[in-house]
C-alpha positions as CSV (number, residue, x, y, z in Angstrom):
1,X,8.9,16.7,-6.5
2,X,8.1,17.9,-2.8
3,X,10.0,16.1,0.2
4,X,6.8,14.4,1.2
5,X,5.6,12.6,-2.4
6,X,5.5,9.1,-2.0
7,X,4.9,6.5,-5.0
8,X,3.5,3.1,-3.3
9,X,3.8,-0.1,-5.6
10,X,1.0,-2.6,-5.1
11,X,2.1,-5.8,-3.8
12,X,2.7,-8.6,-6.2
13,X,3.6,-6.0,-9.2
14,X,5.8,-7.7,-11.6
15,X,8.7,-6.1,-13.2
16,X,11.6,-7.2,-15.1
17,X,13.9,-5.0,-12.6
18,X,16.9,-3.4,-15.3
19,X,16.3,-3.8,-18.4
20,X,19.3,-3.7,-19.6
21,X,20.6,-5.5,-22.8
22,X,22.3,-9.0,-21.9
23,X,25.6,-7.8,-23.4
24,X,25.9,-5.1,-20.6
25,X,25.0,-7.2,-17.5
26,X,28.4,-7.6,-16.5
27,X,28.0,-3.6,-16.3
28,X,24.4,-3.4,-14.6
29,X,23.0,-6.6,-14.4
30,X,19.0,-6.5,-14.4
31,X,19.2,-6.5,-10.1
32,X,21.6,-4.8,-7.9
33,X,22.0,-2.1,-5.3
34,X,19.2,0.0,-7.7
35,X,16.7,-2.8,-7.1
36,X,13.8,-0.7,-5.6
37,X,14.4,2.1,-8.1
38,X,13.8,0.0,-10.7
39,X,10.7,-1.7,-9.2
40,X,9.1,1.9,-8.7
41,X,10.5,3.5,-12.6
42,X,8.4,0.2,-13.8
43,X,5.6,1.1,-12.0
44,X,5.6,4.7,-13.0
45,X,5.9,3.7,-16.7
46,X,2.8,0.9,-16.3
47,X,0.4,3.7,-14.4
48,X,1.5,6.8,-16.3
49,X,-0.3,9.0,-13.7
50,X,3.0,11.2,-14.2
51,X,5.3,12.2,-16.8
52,X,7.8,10.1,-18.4
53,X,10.5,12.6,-17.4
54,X,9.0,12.5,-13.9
55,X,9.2,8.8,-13.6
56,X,12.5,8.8,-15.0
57,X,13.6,11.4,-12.1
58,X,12.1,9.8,-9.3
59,X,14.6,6.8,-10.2
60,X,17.3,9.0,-10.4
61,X,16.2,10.0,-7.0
62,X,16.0,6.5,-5.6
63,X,19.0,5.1,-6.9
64,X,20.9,8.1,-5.1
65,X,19.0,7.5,-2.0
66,X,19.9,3.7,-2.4
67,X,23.8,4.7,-2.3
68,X,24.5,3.8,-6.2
69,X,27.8,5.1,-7.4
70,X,27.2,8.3,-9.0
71,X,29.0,7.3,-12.2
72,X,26.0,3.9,-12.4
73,X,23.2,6.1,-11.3
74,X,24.2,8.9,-13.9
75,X,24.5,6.3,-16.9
76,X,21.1,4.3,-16.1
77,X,19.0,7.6,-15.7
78,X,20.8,8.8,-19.4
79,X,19.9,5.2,-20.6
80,X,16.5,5.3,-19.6
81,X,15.8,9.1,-20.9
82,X,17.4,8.1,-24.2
83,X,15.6,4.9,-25.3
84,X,12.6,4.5,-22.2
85,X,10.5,7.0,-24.4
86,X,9.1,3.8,-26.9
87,X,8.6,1.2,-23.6
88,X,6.5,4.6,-22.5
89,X,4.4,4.2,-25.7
90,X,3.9,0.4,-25.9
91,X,2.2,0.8,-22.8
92,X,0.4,3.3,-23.1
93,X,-1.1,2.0,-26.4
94,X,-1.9,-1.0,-24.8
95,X,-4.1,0.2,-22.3
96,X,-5.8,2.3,-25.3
């Protein structure tokens, strides 16, 4: 990633923020300080014009930039590299 790439979300996206199992929300609930990460890792994985593990570093990036505790940041980005792959797929079959 260069210093000067920018990802713009088009107003009025929806996203389900976290998606995180209900059983861990008192852990990362689906909105918090990681808010706009999460906006723009959905947005990634609905326009695919990257890679998956791009994506998936660019809200690494954001949720550092954000100011979330390395510990949080460090255990969302390992969640989302270990089971995102198969939300990846669904959506890109559906737009087959």
């Amino acid at each position: 990633m260069r210093d000067d790439d920018v990802v713009k979300v088009r107003k009025g996206f929806k996203t389900d923020f976290a998606s995180v199992p209900r059983v861990l929300w008192w852990l990362c609930p689906p909105l918090g300080r990681y808010g706009k990460a999460t906006v723009v890792h959905d947005w990634g994985y609905e326009k695919q014009n990257r890679t998956r593990a791009e994506y998936d570093l660019i809200f690494l990036e954001g949720m550092n930039v954000l100011g979330v505790p390395l510990w949080k940041r460090s255990l969302m980005y390992t969640a989302v590299r270990a089971f995102g792959g198969r939300e990846w797929v669904r959506r890109k079959k559906s737009k087959s």
